[in-house]
PDB file with SEQRES, HELIX, SHEET and CRYST1 records, atoms N, CA, C and O in Angstrom:
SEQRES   1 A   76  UNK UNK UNK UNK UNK UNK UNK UNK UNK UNK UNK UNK UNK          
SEQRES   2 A   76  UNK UNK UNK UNK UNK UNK UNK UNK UNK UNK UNK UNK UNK          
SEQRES   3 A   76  UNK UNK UNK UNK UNK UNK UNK UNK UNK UNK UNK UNK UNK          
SEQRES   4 A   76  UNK UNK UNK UNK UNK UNK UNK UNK UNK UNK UNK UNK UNK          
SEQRES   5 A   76  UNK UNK UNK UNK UNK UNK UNK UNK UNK UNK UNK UNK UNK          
SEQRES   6 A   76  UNK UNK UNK UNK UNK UNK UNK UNK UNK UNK UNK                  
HELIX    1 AA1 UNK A   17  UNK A   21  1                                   5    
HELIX    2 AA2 UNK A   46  UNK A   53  1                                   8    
HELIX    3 AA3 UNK A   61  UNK A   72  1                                  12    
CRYST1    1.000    1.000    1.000  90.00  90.00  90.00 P 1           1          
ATOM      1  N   UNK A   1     130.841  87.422  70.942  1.00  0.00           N  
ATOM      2  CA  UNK A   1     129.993  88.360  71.648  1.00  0.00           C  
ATOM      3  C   UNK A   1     129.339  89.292  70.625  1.00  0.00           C  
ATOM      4  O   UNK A   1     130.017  89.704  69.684  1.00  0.00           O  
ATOM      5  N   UNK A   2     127.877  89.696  70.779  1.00  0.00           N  
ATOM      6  CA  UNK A   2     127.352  90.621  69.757  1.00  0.00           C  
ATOM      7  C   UNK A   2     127.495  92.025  69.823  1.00  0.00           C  
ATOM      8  O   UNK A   2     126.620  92.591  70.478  1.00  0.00           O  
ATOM      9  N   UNK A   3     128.085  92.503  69.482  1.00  0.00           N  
ATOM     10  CA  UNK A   3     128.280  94.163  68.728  1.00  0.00           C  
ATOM     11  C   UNK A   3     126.953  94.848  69.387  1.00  0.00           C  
ATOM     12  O   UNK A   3     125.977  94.337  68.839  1.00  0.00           O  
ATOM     13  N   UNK A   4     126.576  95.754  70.298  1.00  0.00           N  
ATOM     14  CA  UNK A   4     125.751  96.462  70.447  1.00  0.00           C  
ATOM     15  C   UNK A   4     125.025  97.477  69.760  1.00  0.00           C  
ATOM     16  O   UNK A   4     125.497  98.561  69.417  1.00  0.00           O  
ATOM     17  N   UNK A   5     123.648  97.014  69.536  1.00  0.00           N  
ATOM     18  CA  UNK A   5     122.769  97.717  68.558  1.00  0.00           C  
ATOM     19  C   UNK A   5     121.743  98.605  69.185  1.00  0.00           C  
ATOM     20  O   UNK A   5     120.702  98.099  69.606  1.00  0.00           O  
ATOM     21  N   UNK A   6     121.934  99.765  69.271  1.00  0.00           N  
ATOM     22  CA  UNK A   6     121.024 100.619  70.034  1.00  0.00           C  
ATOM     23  C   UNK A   6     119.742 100.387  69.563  1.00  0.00           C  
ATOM     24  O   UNK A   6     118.842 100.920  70.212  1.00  0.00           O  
ATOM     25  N   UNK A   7     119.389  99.632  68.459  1.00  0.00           N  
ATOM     26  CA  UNK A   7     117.835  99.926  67.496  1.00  0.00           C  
ATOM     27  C   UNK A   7     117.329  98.839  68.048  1.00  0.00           C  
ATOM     28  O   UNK A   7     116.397  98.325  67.429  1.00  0.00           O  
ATOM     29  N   UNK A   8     117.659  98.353  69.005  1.00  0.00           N  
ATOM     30  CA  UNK A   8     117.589  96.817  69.763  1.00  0.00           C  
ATOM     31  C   UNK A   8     117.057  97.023  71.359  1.00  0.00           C  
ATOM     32  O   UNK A   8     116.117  96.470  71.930  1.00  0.00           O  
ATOM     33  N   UNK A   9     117.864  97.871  71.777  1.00  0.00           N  
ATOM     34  CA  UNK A   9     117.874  98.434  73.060  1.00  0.00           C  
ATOM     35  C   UNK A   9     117.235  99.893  73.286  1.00  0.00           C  
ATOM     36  O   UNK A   9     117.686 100.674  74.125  1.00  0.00           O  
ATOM     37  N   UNK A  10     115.840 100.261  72.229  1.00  0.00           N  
ATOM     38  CA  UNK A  10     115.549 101.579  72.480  1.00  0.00           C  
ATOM     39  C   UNK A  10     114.684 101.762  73.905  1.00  0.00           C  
ATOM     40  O   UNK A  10     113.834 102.626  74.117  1.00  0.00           O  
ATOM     41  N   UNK A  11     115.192 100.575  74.947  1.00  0.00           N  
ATOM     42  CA  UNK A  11     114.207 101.063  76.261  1.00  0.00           C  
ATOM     43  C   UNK A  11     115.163 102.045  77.127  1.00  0.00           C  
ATOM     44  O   UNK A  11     115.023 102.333  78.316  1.00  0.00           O  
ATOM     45  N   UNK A  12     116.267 102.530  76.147  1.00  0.00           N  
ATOM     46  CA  UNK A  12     117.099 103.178  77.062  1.00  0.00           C  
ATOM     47  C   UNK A  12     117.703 104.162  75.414  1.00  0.00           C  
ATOM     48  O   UNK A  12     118.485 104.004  74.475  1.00  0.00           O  
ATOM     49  N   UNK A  13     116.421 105.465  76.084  1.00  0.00           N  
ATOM     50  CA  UNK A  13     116.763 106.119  75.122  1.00  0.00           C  
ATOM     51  C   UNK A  13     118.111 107.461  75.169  1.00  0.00           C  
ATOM     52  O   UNK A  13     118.870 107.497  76.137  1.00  0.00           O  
ATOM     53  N   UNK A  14     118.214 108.260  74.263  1.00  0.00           N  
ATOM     54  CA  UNK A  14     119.512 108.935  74.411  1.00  0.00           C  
ATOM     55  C   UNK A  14     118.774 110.493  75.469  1.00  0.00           C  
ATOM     56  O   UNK A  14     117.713 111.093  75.299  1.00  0.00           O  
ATOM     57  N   UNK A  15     119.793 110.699  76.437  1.00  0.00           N  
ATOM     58  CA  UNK A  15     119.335 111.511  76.903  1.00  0.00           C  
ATOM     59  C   UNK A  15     120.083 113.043  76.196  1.00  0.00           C  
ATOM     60  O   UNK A  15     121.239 113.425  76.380  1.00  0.00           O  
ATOM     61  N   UNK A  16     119.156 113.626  75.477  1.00  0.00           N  
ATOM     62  CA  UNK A  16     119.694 115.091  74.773  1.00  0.00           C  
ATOM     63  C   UNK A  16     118.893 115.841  74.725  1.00  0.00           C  
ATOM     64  O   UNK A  16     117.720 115.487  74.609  1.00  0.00           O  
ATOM     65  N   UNK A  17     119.190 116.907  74.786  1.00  0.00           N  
ATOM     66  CA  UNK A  17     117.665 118.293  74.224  1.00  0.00           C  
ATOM     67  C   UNK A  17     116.833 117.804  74.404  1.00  0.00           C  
ATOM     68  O   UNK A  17     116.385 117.619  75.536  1.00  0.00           O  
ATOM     69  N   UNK A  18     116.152 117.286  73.023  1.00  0.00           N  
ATOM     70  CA  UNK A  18     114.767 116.873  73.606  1.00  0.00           C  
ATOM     71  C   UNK A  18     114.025 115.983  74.528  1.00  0.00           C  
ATOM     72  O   UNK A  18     112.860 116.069  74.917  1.00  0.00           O  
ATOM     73  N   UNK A  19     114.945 115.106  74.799  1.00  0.00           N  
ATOM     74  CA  UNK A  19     114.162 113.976  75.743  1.00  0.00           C  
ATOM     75  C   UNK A  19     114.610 114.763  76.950  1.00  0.00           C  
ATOM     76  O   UNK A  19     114.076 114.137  77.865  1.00  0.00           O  
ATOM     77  N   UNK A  20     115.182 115.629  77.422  1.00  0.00           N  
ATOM     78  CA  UNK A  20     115.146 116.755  78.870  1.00  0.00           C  
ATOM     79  C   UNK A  20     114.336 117.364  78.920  1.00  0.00           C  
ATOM     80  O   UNK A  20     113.619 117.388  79.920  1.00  0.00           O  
ATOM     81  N   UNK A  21     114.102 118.166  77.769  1.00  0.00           N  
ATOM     82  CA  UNK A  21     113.022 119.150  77.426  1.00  0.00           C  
ATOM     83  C   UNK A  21     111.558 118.515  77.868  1.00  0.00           C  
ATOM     84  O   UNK A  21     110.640 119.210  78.305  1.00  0.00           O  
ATOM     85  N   UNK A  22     111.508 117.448  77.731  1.00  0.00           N  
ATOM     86  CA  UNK A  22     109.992 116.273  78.166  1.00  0.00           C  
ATOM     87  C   UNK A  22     110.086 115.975  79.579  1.00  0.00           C  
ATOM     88  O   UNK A  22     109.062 115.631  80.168  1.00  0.00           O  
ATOM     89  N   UNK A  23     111.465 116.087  80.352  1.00  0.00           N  
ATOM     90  CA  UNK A  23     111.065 115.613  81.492  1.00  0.00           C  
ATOM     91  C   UNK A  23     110.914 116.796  82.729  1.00  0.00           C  
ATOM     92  O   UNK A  23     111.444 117.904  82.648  1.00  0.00           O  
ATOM     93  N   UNK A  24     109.925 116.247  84.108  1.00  0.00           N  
ATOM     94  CA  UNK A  24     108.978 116.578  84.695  1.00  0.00           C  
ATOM     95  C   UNK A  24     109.874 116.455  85.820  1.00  0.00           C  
ATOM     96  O   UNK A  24     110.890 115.761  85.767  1.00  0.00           O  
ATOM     97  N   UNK A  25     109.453 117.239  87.035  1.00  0.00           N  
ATOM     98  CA  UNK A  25     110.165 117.392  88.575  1.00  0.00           C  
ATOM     99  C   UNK A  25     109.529 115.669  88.672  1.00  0.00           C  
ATOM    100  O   UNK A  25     108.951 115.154  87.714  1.00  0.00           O  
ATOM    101  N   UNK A  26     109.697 115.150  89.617  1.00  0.00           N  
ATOM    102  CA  UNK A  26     109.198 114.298  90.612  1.00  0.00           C  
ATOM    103  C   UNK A  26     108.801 114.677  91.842  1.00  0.00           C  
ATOM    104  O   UNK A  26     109.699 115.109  92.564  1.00  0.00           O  
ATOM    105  N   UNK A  27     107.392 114.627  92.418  1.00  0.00           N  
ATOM    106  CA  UNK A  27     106.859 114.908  93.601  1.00  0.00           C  
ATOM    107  C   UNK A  27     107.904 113.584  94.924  1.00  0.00           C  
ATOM    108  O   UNK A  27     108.423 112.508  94.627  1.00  0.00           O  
ATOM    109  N   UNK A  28     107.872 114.023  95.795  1.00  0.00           N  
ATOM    110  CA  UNK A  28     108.190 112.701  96.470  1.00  0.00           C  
ATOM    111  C   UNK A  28     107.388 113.061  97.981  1.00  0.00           C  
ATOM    112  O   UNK A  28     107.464 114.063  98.692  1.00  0.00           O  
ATOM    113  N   UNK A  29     106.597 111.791  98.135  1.00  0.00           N  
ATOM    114  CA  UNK A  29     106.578 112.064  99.693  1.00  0.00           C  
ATOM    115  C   UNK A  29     104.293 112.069  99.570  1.00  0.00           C  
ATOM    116  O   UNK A  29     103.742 111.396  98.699  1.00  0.00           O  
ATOM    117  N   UNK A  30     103.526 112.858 100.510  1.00  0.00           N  
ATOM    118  CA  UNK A  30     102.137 112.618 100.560  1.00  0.00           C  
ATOM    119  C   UNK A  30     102.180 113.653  99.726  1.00  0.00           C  
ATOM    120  O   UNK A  30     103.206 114.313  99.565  1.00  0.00           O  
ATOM    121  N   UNK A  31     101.006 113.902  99.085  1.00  0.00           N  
ATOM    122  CA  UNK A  31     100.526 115.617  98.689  1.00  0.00           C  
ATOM    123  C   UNK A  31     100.100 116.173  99.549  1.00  0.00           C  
ATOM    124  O   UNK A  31      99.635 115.653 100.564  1.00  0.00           O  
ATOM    125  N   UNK A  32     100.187 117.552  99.269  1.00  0.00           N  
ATOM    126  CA  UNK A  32     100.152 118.565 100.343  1.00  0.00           C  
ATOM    127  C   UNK A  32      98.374 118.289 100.459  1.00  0.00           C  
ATOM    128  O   UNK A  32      97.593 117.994  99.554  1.00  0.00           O  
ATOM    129  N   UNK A  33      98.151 118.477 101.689  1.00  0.00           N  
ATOM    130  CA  UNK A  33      96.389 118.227 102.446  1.00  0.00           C  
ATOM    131  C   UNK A  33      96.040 119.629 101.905  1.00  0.00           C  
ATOM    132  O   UNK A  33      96.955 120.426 101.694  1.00  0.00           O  
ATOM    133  N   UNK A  34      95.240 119.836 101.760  1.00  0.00           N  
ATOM    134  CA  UNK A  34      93.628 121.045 101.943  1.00  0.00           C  
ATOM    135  C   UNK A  34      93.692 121.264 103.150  1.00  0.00           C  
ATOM    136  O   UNK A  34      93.784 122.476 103.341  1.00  0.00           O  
ATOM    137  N   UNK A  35      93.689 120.647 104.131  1.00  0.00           N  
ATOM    138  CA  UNK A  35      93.153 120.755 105.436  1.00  0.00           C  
ATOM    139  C   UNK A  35      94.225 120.070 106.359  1.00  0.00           C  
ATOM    140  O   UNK A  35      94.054 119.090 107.085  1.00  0.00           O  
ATOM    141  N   UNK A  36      95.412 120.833 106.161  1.00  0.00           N  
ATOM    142  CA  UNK A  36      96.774 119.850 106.831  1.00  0.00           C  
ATOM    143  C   UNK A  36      96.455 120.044 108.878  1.00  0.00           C  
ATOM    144  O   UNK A  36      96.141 121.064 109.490  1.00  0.00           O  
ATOM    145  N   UNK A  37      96.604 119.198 109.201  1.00  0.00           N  
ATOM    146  CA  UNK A  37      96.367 119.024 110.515  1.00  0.00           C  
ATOM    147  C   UNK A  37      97.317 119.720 111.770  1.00  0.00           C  
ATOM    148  O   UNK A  37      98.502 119.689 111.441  1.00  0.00           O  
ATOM    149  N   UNK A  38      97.169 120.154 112.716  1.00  0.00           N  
ATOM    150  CA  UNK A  38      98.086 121.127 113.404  1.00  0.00           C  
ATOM    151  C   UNK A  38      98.674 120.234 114.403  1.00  0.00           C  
ATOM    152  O   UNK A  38      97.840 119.367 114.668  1.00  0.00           O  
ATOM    153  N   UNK A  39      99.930 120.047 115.181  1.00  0.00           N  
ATOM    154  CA  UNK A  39     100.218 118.934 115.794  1.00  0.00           C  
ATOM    155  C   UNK A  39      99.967 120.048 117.412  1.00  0.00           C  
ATOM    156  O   UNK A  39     100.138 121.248 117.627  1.00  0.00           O  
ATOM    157  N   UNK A  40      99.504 118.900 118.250  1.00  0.00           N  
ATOM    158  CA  UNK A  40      99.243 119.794 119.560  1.00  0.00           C  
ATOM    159  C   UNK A  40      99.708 118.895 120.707  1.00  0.00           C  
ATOM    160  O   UNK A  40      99.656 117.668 120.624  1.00  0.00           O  
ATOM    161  N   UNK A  41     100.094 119.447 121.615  1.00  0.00           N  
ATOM    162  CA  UNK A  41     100.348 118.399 123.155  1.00  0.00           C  
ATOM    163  C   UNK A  41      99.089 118.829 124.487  1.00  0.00           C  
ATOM    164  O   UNK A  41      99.000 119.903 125.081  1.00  0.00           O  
ATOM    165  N   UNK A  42      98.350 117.763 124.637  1.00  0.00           N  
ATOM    166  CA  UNK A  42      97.704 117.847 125.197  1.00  0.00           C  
ATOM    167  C   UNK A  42      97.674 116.663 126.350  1.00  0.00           C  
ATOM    168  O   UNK A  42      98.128 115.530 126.193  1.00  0.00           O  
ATOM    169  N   UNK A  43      96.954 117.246 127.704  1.00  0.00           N  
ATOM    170  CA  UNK A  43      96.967 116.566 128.680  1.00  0.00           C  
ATOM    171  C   UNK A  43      95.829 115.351 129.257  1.00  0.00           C  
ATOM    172  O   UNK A  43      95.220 115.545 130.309  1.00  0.00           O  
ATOM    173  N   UNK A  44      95.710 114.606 128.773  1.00  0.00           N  
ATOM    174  CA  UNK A  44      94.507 113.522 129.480  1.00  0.00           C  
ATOM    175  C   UNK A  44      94.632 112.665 130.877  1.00  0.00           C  
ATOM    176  O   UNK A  44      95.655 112.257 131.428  1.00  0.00           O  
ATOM    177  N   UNK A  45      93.808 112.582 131.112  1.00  0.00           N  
ATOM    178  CA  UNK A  45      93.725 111.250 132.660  1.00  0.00           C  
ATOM    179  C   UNK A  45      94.029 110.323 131.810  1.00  0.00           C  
ATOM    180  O   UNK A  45      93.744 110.112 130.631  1.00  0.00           O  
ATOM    181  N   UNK A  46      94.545 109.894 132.462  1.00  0.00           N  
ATOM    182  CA  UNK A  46      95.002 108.193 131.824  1.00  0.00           C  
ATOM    183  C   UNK A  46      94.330 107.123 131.799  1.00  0.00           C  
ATOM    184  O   UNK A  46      94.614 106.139 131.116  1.00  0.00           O  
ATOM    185  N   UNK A  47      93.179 107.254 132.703  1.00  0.00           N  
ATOM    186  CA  UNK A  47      92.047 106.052 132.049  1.00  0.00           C  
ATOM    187  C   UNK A  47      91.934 106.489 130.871  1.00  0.00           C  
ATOM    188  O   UNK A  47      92.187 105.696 129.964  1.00  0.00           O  
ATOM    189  N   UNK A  48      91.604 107.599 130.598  1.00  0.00           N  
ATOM    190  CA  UNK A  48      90.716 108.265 129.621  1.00  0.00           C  
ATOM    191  C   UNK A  48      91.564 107.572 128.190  1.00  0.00           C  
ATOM    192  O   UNK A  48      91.181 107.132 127.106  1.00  0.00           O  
ATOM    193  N   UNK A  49      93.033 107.770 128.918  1.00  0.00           N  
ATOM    194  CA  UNK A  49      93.989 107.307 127.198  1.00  0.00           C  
ATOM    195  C   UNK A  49      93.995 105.714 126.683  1.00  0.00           C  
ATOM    196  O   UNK A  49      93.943 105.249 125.545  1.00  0.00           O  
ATOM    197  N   UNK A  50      94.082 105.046 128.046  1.00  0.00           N  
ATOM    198  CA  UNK A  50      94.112 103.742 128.463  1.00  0.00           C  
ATOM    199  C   UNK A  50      92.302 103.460 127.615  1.00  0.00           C  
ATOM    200  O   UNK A  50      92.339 102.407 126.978  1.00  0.00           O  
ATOM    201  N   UNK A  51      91.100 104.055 127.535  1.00  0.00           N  
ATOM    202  CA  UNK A  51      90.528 103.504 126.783  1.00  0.00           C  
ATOM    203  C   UNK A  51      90.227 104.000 125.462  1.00  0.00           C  
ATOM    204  O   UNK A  51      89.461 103.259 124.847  1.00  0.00           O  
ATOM    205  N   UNK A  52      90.712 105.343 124.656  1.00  0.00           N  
ATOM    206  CA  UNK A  52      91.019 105.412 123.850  1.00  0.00           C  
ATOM    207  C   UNK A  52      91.730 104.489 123.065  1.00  0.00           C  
ATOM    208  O   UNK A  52      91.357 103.884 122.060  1.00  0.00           O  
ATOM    209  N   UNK A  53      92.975 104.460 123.753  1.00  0.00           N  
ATOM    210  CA  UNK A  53      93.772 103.374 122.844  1.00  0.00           C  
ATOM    211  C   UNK A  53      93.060 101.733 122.656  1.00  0.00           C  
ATOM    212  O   UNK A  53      93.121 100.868 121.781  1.00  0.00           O  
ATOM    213  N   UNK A  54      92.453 101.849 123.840  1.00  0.00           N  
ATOM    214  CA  UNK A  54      91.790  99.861 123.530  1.00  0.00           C  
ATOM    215  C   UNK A  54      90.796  99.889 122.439  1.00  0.00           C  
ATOM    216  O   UNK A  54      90.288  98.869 121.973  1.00  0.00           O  
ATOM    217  N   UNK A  55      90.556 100.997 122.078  1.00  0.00           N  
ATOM    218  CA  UNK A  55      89.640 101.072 121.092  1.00  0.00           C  
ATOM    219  C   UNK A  55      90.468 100.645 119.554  1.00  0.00           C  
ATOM    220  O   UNK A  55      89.795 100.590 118.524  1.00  0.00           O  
ATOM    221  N   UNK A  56      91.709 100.408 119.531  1.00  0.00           N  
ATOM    222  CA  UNK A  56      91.799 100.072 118.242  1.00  0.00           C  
ATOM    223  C   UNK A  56      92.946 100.798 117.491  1.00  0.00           C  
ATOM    224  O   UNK A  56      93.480 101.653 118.197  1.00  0.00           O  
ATOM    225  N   UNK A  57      93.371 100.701 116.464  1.00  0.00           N  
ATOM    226  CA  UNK A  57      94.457 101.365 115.584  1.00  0.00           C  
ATOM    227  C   UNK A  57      93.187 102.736 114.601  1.00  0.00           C  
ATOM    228  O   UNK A  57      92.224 102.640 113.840  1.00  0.00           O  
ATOM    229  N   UNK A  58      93.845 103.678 115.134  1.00  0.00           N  
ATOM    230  CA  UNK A  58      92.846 104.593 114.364  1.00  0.00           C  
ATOM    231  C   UNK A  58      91.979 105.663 115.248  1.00  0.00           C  
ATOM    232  O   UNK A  58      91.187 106.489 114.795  1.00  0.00           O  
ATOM    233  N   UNK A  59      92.317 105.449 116.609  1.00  0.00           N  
ATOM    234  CA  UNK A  59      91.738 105.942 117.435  1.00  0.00           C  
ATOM    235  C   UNK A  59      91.920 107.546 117.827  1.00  0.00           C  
ATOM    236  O   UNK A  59      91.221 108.241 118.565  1.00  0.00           O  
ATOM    237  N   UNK A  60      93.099 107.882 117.075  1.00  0.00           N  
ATOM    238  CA  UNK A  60      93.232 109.540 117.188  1.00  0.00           C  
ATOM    239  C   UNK A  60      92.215 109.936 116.115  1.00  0.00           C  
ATOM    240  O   UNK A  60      91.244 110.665 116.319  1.00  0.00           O  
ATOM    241  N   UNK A  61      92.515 109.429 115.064  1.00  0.00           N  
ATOM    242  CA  UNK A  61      91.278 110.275 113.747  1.00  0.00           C  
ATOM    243  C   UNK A  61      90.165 109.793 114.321  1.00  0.00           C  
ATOM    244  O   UNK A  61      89.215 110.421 113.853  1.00  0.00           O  
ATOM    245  N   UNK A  62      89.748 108.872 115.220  1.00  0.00           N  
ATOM    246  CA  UNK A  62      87.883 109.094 115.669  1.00  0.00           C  
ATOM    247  C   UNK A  62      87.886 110.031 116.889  1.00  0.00           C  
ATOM    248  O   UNK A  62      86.826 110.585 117.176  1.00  0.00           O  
ATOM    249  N   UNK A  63      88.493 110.156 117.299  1.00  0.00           N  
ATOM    250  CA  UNK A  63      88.698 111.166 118.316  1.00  0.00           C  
ATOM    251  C   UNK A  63      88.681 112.713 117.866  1.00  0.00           C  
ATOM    252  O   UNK A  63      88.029 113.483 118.572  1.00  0.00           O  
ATOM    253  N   UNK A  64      89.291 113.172 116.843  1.00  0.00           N  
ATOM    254  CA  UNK A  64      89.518 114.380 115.862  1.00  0.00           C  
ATOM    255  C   UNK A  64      87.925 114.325 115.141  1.00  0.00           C  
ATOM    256  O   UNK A  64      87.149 115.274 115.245  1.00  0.00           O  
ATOM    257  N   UNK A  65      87.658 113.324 114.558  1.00  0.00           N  
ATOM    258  CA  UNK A  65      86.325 113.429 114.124  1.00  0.00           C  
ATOM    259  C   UNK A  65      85.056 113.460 115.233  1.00  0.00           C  
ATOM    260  O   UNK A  65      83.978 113.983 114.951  1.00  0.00           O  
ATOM    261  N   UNK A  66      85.281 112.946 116.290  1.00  0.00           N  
ATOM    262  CA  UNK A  66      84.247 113.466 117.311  1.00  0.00           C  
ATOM    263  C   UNK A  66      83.880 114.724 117.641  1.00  0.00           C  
ATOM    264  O   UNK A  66      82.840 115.271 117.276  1.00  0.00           O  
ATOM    265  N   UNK A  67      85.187 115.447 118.709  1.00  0.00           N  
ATOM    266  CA  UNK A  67      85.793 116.900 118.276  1.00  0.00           C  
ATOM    267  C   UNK A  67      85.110 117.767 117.150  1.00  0.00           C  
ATOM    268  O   UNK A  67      84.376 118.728 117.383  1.00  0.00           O  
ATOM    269  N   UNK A  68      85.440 117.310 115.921  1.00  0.00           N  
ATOM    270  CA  UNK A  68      85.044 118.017 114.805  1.00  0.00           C  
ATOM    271  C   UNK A  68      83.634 118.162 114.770  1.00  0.00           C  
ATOM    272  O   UNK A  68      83.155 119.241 114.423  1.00  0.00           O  
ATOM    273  N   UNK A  69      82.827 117.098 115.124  1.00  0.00           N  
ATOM    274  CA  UNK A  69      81.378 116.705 115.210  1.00  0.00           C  
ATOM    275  C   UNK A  69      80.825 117.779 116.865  1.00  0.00           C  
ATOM    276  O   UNK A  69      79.827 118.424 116.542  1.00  0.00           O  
ATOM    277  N   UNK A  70      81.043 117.942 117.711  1.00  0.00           N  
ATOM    278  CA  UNK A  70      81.071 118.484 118.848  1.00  0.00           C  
ATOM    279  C   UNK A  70      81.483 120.243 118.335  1.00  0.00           C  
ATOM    280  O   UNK A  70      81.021 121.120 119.064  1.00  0.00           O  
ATOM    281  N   UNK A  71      82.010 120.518 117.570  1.00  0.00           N  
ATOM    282  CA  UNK A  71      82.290 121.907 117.239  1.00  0.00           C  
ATOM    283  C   UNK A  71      81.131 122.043 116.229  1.00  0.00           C  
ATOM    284  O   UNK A  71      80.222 122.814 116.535  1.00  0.00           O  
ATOM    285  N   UNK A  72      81.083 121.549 115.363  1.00  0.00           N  
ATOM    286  CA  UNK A  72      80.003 121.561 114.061  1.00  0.00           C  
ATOM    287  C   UNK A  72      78.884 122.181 114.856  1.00  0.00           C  
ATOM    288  O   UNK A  72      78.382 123.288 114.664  1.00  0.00           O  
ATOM    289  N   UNK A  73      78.555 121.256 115.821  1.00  0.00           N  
ATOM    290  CA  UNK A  73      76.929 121.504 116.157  1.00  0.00           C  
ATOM    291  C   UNK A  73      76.990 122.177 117.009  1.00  0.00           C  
ATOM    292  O   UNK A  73      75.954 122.219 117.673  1.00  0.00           O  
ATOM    293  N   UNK A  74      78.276 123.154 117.541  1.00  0.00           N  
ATOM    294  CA  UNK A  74      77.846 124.019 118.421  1.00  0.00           C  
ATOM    295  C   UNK A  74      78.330 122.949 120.333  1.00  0.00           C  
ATOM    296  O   UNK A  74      78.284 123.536 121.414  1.00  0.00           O  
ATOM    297  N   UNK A  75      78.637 121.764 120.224  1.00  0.00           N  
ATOM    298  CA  UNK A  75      78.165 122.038 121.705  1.00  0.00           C  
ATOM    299  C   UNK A  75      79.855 121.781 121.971  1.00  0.00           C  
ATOM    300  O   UNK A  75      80.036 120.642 122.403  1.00  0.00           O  
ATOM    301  N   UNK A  76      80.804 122.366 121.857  1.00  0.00           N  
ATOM    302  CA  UNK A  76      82.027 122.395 122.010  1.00  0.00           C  
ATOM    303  C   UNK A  76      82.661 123.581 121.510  1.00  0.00           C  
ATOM    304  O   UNK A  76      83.880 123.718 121.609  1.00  0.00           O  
TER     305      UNK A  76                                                      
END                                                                             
């Protein structure tokens, strides 16, 4: 069996002073939004949801962007 040579294996370097001193938090998870979204419960007719939803995967953010479009210009 071969004798272990660290000058062989430097993908696993020594952890001391300085190689701590170099390391960084880790983020985990989305980054924080600019514009983080508010969660709300709201009431619809149920056709109304029933064709929202047939519209597709994605159908709350066109809905939020309609909304958004309807406030912009004033008529909401």
């Amino acid at each position: 069996m071969a004798k272990f040579d660290p000058k062989v294996h430097d993908d696993n370097p020594p952890m001391d002073a300085a190689f701590m001193a170099g390391m960084k938090p880790s983020r985990r998870g989305r980054p924080k939004s600019e514009a983080p979204k508010v969660e709300v419960k709201i009431r619809l007719d149920a056709k109304t949801v029933e064709h929202l939803r047939g519209s597709g995967p994605g159908w709350q953010t066109r809905v939020n962007a309609l909304l958004g479009q309807l406030v912009a210009t004033g008529q909401l």
